[in-house]
Every structure is written in structure tokens, then in C-alpha cells.
C-alpha positions as CSV (number, residue, x, y, z in Angstrom):
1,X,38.6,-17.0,65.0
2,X,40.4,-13.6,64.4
3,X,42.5,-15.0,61.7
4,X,39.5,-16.4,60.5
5,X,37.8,-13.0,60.1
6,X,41.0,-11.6,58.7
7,X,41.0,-14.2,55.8
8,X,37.0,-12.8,55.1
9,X,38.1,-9.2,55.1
10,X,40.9,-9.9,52.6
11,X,38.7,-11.9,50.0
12,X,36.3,-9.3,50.1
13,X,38.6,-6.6,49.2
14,X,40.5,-8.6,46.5
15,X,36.8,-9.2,44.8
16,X,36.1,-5.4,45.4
17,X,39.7,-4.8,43.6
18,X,39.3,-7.5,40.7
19,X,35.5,-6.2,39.7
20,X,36.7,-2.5,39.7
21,X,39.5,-3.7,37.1
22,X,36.5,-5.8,35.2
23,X,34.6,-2.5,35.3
24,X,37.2,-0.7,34.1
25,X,38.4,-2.8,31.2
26,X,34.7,-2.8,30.2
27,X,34.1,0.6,30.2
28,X,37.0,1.6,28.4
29,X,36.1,-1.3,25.5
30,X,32.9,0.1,24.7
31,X,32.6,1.9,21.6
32,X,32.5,5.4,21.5
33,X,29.1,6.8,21.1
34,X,28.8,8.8,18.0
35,X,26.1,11.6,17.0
36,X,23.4,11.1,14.5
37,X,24.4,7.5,14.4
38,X,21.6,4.9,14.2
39,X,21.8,1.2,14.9
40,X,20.8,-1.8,12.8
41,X,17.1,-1.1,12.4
42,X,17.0,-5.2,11.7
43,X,17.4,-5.3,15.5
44,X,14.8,-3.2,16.2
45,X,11.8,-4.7,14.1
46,X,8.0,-4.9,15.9
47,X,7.0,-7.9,14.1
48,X,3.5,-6.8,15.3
49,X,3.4,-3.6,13.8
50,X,5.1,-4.4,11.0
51,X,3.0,-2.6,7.9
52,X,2.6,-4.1,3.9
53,X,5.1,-2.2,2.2
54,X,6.5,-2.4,-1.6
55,X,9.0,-4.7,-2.3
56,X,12.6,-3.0,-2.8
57,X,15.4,-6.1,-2.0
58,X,16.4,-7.8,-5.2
59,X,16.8,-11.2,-4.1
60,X,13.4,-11.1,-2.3
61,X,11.8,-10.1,-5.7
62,X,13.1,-12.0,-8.1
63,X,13.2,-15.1,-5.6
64,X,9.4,-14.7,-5.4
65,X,9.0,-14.4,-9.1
66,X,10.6,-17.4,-9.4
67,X,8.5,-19.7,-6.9
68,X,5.9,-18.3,-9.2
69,X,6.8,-19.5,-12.2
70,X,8.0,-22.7,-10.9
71,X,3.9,-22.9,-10.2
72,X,3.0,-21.7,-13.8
73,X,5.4,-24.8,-14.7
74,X,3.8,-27.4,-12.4
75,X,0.3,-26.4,-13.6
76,X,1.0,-26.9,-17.1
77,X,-0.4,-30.1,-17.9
78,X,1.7,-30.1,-21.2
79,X,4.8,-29.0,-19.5
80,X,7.9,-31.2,-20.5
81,X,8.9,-32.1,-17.4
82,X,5.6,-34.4,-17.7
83,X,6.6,-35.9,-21.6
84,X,9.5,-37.7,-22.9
85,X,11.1,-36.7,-26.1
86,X,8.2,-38.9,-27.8
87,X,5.4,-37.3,-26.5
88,X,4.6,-39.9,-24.0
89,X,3.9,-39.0,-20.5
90,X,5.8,-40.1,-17.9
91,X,4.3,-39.4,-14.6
92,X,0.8,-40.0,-13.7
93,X,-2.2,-38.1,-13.2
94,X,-2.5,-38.6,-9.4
95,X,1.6,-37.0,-9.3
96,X,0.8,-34.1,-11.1
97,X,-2.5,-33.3,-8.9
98,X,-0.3,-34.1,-5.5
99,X,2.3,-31.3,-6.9
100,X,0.0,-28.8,-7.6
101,X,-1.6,-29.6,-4.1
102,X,1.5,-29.0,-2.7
103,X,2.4,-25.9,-4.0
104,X,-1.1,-24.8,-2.6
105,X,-1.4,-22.3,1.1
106,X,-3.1,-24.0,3.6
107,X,-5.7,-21.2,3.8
108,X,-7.2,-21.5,0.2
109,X,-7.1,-25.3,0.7
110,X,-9.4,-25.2,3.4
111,X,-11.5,-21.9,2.1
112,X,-12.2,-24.5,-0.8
113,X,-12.2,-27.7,0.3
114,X,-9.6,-28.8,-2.1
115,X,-8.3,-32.3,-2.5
116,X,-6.4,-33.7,-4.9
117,X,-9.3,-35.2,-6.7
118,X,-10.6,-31.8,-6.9
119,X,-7.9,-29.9,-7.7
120,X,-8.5,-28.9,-11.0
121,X,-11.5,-27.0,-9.7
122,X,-9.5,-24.6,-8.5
123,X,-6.6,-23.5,-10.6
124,X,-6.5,-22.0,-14.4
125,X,-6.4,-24.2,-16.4
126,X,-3.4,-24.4,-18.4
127,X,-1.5,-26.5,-21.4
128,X,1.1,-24.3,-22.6
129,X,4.0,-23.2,-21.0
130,X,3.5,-19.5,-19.8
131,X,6.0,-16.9,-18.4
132,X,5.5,-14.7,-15.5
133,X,6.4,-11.0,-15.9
134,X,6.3,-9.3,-12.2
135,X,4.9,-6.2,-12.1
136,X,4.1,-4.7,-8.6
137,X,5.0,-6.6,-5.1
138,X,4.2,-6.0,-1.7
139,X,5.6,-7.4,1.7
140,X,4.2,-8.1,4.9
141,X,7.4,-9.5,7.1
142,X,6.4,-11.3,10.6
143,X,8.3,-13.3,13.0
144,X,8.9,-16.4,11.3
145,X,7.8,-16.1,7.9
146,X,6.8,-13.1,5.3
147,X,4.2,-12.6,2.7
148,X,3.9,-11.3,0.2
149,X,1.3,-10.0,-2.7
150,X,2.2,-10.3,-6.2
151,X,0.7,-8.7,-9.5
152,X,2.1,-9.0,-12.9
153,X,0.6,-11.2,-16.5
154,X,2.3,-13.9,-18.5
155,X,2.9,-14.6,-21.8
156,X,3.0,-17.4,-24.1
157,X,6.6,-18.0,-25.8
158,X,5.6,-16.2,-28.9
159,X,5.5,-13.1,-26.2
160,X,1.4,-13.0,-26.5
161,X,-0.1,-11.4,-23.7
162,X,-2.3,-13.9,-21.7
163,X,-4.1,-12.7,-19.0
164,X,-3.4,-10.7,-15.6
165,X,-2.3,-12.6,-12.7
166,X,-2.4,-11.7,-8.8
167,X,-1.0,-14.1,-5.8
168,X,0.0,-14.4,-2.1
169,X,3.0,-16.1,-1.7
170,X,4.1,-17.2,1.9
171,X,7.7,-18.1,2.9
172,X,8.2,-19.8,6.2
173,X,11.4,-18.2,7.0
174,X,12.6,-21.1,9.6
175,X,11.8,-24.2,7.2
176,X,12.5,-22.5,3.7
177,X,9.5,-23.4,2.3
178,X,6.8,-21.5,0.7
179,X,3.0,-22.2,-0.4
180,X,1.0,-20.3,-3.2
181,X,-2.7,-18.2,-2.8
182,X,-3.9,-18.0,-6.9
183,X,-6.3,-15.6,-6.7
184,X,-9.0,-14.4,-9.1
185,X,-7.5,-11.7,-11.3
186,X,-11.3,-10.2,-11.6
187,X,-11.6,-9.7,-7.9
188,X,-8.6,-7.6,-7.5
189,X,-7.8,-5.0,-9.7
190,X,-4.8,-3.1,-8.0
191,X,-2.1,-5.2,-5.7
192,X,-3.4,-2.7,-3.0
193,X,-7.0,-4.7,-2.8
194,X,-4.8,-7.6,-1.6
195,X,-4.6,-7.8,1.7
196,X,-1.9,-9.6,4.7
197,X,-2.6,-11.1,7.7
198,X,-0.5,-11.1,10.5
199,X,-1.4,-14.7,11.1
200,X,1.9,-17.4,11.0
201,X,2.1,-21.0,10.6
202,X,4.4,-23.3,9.3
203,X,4.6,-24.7,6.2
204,X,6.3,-28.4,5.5
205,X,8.3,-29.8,3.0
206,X,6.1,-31.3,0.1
207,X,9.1,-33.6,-0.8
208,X,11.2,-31.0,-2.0
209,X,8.3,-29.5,-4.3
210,X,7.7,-26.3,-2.3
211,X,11.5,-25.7,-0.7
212,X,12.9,-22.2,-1.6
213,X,16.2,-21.3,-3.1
214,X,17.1,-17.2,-2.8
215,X,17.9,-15.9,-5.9
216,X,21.3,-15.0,-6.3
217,X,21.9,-11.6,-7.1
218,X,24.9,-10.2,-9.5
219,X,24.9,-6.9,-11.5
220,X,25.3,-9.3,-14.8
221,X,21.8,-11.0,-13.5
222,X,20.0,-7.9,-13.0
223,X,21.2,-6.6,-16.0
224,X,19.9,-9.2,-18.5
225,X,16.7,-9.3,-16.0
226,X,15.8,-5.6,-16.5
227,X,16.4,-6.1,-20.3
228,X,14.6,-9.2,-20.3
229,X,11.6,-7.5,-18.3
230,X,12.0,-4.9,-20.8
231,X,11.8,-7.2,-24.1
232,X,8.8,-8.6,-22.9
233,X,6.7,-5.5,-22.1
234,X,7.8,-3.8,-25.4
235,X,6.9,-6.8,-27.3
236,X,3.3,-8.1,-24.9
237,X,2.1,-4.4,-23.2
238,X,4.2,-1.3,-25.4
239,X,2.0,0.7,-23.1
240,X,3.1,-0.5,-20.0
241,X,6.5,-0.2,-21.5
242,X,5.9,2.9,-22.4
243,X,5.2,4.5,-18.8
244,X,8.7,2.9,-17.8
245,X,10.1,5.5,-20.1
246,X,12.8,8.1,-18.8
247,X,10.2,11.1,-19.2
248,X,12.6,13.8,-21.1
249,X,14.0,10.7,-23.3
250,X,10.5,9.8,-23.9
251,X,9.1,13.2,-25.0
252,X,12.4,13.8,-27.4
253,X,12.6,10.4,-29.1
254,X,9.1,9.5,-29.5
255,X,6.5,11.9,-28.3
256,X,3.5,9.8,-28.3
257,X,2.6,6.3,-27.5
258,X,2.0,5.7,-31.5
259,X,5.2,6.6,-32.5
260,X,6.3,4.3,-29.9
261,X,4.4,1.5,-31.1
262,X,5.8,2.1,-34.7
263,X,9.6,1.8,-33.4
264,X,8.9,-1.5,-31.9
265,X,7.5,-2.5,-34.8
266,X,10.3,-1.3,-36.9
267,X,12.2,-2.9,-34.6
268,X,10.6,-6.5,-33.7
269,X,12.8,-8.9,-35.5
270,X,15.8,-7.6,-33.7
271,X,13.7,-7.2,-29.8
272,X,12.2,-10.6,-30.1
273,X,16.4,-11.3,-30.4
274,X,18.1,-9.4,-28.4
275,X,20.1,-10.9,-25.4
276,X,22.6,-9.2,-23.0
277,X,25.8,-9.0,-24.6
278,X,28.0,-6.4,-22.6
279,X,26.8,-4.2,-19.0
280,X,28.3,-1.2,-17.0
281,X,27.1,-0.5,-14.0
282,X,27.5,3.3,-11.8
283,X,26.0,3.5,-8.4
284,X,25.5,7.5,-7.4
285,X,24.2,7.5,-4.6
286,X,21.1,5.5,-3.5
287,X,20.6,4.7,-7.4
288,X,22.1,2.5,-9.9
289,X,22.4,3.2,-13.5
290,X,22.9,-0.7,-15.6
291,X,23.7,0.2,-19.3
292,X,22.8,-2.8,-21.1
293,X,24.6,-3.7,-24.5
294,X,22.6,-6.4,-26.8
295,X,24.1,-8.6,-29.7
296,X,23.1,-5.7,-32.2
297,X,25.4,-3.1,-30.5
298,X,21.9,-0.9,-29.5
299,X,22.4,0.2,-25.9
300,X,19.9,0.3,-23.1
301,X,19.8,2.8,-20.3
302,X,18.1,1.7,-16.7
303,X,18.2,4.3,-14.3
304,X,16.5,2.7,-10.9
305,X,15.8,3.7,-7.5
306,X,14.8,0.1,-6.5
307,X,13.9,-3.0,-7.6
308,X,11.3,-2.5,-10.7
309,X,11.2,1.5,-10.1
310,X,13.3,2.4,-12.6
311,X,13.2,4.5,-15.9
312,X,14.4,3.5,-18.9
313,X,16.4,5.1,-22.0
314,X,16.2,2.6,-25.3
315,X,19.6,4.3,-26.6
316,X,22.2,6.5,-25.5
317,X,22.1,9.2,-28.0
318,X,18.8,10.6,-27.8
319,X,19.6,12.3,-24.7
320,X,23.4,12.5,-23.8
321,X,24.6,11.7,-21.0
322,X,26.6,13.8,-18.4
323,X,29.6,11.4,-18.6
324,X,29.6,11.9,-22.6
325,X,28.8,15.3,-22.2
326,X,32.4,15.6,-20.1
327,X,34.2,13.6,-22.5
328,X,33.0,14.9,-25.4
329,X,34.0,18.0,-24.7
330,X,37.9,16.7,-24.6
331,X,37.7,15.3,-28.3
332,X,39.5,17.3,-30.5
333,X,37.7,17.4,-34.0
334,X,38.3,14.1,-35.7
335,X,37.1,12.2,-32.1
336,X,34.0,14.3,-31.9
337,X,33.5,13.4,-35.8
338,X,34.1,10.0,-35.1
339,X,31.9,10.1,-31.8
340,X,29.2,11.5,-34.4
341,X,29.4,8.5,-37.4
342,X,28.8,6.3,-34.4
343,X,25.8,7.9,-33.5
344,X,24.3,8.1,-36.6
345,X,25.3,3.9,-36.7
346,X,23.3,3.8,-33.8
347,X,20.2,5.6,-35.2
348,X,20.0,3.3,-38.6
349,X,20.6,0.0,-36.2
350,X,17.5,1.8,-34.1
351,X,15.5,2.5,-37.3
352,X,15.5,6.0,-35.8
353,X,14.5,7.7,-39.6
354,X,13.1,10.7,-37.7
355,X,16.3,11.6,-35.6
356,X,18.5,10.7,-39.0
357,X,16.1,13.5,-41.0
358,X,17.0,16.2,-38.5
359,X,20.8,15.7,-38.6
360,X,20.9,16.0,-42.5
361,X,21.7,19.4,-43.3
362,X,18.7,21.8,-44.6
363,X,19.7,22.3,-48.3
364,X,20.9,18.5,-48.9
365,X,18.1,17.3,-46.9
366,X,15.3,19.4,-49.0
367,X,16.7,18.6,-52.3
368,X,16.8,14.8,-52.0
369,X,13.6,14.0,-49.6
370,X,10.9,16.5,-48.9
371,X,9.7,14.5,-46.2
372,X,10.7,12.5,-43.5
373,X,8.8,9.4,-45.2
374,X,10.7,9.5,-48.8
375,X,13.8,9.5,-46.2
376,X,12.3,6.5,-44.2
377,X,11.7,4.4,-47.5
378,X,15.3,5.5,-48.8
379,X,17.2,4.2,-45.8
380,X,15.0,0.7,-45.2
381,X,15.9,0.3,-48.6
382,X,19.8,1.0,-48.5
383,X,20.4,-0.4,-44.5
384,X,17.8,-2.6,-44.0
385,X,19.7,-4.8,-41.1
386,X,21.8,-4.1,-38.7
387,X,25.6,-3.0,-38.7
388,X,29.0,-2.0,-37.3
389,X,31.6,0.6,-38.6
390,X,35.3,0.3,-39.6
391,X,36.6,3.9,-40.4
392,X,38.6,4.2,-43.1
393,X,39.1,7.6,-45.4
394,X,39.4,10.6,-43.5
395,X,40.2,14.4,-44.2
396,X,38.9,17.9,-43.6
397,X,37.3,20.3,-46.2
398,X,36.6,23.7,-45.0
399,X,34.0,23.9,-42.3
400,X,33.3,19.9,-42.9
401,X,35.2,16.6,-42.0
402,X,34.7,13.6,-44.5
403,X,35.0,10.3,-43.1
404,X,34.4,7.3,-44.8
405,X,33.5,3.7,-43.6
406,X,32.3,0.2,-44.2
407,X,29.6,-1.1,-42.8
408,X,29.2,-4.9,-41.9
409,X,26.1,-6.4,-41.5
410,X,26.8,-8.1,-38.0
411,X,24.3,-11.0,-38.7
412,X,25.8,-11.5,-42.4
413,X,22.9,-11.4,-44.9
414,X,24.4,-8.5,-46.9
415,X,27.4,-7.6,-48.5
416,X,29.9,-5.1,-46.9
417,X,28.8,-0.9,-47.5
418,X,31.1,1.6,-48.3
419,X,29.5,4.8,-47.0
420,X,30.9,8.6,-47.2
421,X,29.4,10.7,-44.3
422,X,30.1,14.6,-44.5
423,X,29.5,16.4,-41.0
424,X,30.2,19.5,-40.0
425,X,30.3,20.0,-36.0
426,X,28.5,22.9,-34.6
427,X,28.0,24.3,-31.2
428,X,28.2,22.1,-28.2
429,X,27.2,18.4,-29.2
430,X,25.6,19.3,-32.4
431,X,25.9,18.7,-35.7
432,X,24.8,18.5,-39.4
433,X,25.7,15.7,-42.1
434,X,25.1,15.0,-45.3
435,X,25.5,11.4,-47.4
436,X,26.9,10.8,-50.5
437,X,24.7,9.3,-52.6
């Protein structure tokens, strides 16, 4: 019996012994606690008083604007998914009503009573293909599956405003699926009149239909998506386009909404063309800066904050930038001449006639156009496309630099120009040119 209790008293002490050494090890493996020094707010998350807040995550956004156009597709009874090459339909009738169905929430089927014999009822009716442009977008996430409210207009592929467009989109987050709320565009008139409720449900696979794919995100993608969102604004709204405008860039190229209106028009052959060709991308800080080079060699400034809330520049002379700024300032003379002939490139390829007039110098400028318009008609008449330089002669006279060069016509229509540019730089970034003519 005494050994007995001597055997207890010795297991007890070696379990007292080994969790001190498990304490210990613990302890001295935690991480050190830091000051100011916040956790993973994702851990943290009150699904219940969670709050409808803008959207700001690219894939989110552009994943969203994607189911929707995948609906503006289904709901096009001419799309081509529904034809053959010879115009003969290939599904039935009863198909295209169950996938439009099944794209549908759950709510506004029953709200309506919808069946697929009714369907029709209850949707635009549409027999062209259309393209979404998102606008605004609001997010309400809950346990197992987010909403969201969407506002934006589409267009027809001759980039012809159609009409306004507001939905709620729901994504169950466990099954990857997501249903669609069309709602009347005369009801809400701000994406703040929509509103979220907290209530979940599941939504099942409509064979495949309604199953959501996140976008995936690149700086290349967002690029040619912001210039692409850009492009159709300009050409659709130009006064939507407009407010999207980087303000100082906006007062100092164009002034007023006219005058904007006028250089899209100058400029329409080449914006109904334009693709990404070339993209830089700087991150300072919480923003992001793309510079966006089309086909034409024009350049496209988007300084954004978040997804959509951005401000654009449509060229990267206007108003220079702090990086050119710094360089420039390193050229010695023939660079910062050379810098110059490829601004004023930039400025006929932009149709920019106005910021051309106020480079010329006073006395050649007032005794060959007394106006800005006898200039405008002069250069559509001499560079009427679009072009890139190759330097050739260059040499100093007094105060001036003369450079010559030859500009191609980068989509080929014309024959090569030889051009003689006489520029004199002046303080800072300016300076004044004349042409020979």
C-alpha cells in the first residue's frame, strides 16, 4: 500500500513537471505583442451589423459586372449563342425561357409570380446584343452570401446609349452561384434608393447557368478595363465622362463641357479604335496611377483611389507630371528639344489645335493665322491622321534649336512628311516654336 501511494505521489509530480515545460514552451512561442498593431479585421466581421457600403475590391466588381452581362446575353432573343451561322435557331423557345428563369432571385420570382410561360412579362425586352457599363456598386456582405446593388446603362455596339439599368445581384458564397433582381430603372433613381436585406438563402445550380467564376484580376486587365470604361463613356455619356476628369487637367485642356464634346468629335474615328497597346503602373501609397498607351501612341492617365473612383487625364502633356517634371530637368538642350517635338506629336495626334496655337511664337503665329480657327483648318488639312516621328536634321541657331523630322502616318493612308520645327526653350518646361511652312 505505501509503495502504492508512492507510485501516485511520483506521477503527480512528473505531470506537474511536464505541463510547467508545456507552459513554458507555449509562452515563450507566442508572438510578441506589438503597439498600434491591429489584427485581421476579416476575423472580426459582425455579419449582423454588417452596413451597405460602396464597392472597392476589383475582382468583386468586375466579377459582378460580368454575371450581368452574361444576363444581358441570355435575354437577348437575337443573341448568337441562339442562331447558327445561317440564321437558323438552334435551341427552342422553352430553353431560352428556362435560362432566363434561372438567372432570376427567388424573391422577384415569387413577388411576381413568374413561370417560365410568363417570363417575358417580366424582363426588357431585348433583340440586340447590349453592353453593360457599371457605374456605381454597393455591397451588403452576410454570413454565407453577399449582395449587392448595381447601377450603370448599356449600349448598343455602335456605342449608342440605351437606357439606365439598376439590379441586385446575390452571390451564395458557399455554392458559387448567384441569381439576378432586374429592377425598374424609373423607380430608382440613385443606387442609394436600393436597398439590402439581411435575409440569406441558398441559391442552386441552374445547370451550370447561374455558377460564378471571380474575375481574375491583373494590372494589364484593369488597364484595358478602365480605358475601355473610358471609350464608352466618351463616346455614349461625354458628360459622364466628363466629371471623371482630373479637375486641374480638365480646366487647362478644355474648360467647358462643349469644348470637350468638340475633341471627342475631333477625335471619334480614332476612340471608337483605340485598344490598349502598352501600360505602366505606380502604386504611391493607397493609390494607383495605370498610364494607358493605345495603338495611336495617345496616352491615358488614371489616377484611382479604388475601383471606379478614379480621375482621369486623356494625355500626358497637358499637365506634366512630377516624374517628367524631375527628368526633364536632367535633359540638356537637344533632350529637352526632343522631349518638346514629341509633345507637339502628341498634340496633332490629339487634334489639340488650341494647345498647338499657344506654343507658336507671337510674331510667326500673328502673321500666318489670326485666329486659332485659320490654324485649326491649316493643320486638319496638312496632318489629318495620326503619326509618329523619326528625328533626323538637327542644329542650333542662336537662341533656337532646329530639328527636323518625318512623320509616318502609323495607319498608312498618307505618304511620309518631312517637317522643320524651330523651338526655342524658355523657363522651366516652356517653350515657343515655329513651323516652316
Amino acid at each position: 500500500m505505501k509503495k502504492i501511494i508512492i507510485a501516485i505521489i511520483i506521477i503527480l509530480i512528473l505531470l506537474m513537471v511536464t505541463t510547467g515545460i508545456l507552459l513554458f514552451i507555449l509562452k515563450n512561442n507566442e508572438p510578441e505583442e506589438e503597439e498600434n498593431v491591429q489584427g485581421d479585421v476579416g476575423l472580426d466581421i459582425n455579419f449582423k451589423e454588417t452596413t451597405i457600403e460602396p464597392v472597392i475590391d476589383n475582382i468583386s466588381f468586375f466579377t459582378i459586372q460580368n454575371c450581368i452581362q452574361g444576363y444581358l446575353n441570355t435575354i437577348n432573343l437575337k443573341s448568337s449563342s441562339y442562331y447558327d451561322n445561317y440564321d437558323r435557331q438552334i435551341v427552342t423557345n422553352n430553353e431560352i425561357e428556362n435560362n432566363i428563369y434561372n438567372l432570376l432571385s427567388e424573391e422577384y420570382i415569387k413577388e411576381n409570380s413568374i413561370t417560365t410561360n410568363n417570363v417575358f412579362n417580366y424582363i426588357d425586352k431585348v433583340e440586340k446584343d447590349l453592353i453593360f457599363v457599371p457605374l456605381k456598386m454597393n455591397t451588403l456582405m452576410l454570413q454565407n452570401m453577399t449582395k449587392y446593388a448595381v447601377y450603370g446603362f448599356c449600349i448598343d455596339w455602335d456605342n449608342e446609349y440605351v437606357k439606365d439599368l439598376y439590379f441586385i445581384v446575390n452571390v451564395d458564397d458557399e455554392n458559387k452561384t448567384y441569381s439576378i433582381t432586374p429592377l425598374n430603372s424609373e423607380t430608382y433613381k440613385s443606387i442609394n434608393d436600393i436597398k439590402l436585406n439581411k435575409t440569406e438563402f441558398k441559391i442552386e445550380s441552374k445547370d451550370g447557368i447561374n455558377n460564378i467564376t471571380n474575375q481574375a484580376i491583373t494590372d494589364q486587365y484593369l488597364c484595358g478595363q478602365y480605358l475601355l470604361i473610358q471609350k464608352r463613356l466618351m463616346l455614349s455619356r461625354p458628360e459622364i465622362s466628363y466629371n471623371y476628369l482630373d479637375e486641374e487637367y480638365k480646366n487647362k485642356r478644355f474648360g467647358t463641357l462643349e469644348n470637350y464634346k468638340k475633341y471627342i468629335s475631333e477625335n471619334k474615328a480614332h476612340i471608337l479604335k483605340m485598344v490598349l497597346k502598352g501600360y505602366q503602373v505606380e502604386r504611391i501609397g493607397e493609390d494607383t496611377q495605370y498610364m494607358c498607351k493605345d495603338q495611336y501612341g495617345n496616352y491615358y492617365l488614371f489616377n484611382t483611389k479604388e475601383v471606379l473612383n478614379y480621375k482621369v487625364l486623356l494625355d500626358i502633356y497637358t499637365v506634366e507630371q512630377e516624374t517628367a517634371i524631375k527628368a526633364y530637368a536632367g535633359y540638356n538642350d537637344r533632350q529637352k528639344i526632343a522631349y518638346n517635338v514629341n509633345k507637339w506629336v502628341q498634340m496633332v495626334n490629339n487634334k489639340d489645335y488650341q494647345g498647338m496655337y499657344n506654343l507658336l511664337n507671337a510674331t510667326f503665329r500673328n502673321n500666318n493665322w489670326t485666329s486659332v480657327q485659320e490654324f485649326e483648318n491649316f493643320i486638319k488639312q496638312n496632318y489629318p491622321s495620326y503619326y509618329e516621328a523619326e528625328y533626323g536634321k538637327y542644329e542650333e541657331n542662336g537662341e533656337s534649336a532646329v530639328q527636323t523630322i518625318t512623320l509616318k502616318d502609323i495607319e498608312g493612308k498618307e505618304q511620309n512628311k518631312t517637317v522643320t520645327l524651330i523651338i526655342k526653350l524658355k523657363e522651366g518646361m516652356d517653350f515657343e516654336m515655329s513651323i516652316a511652312v
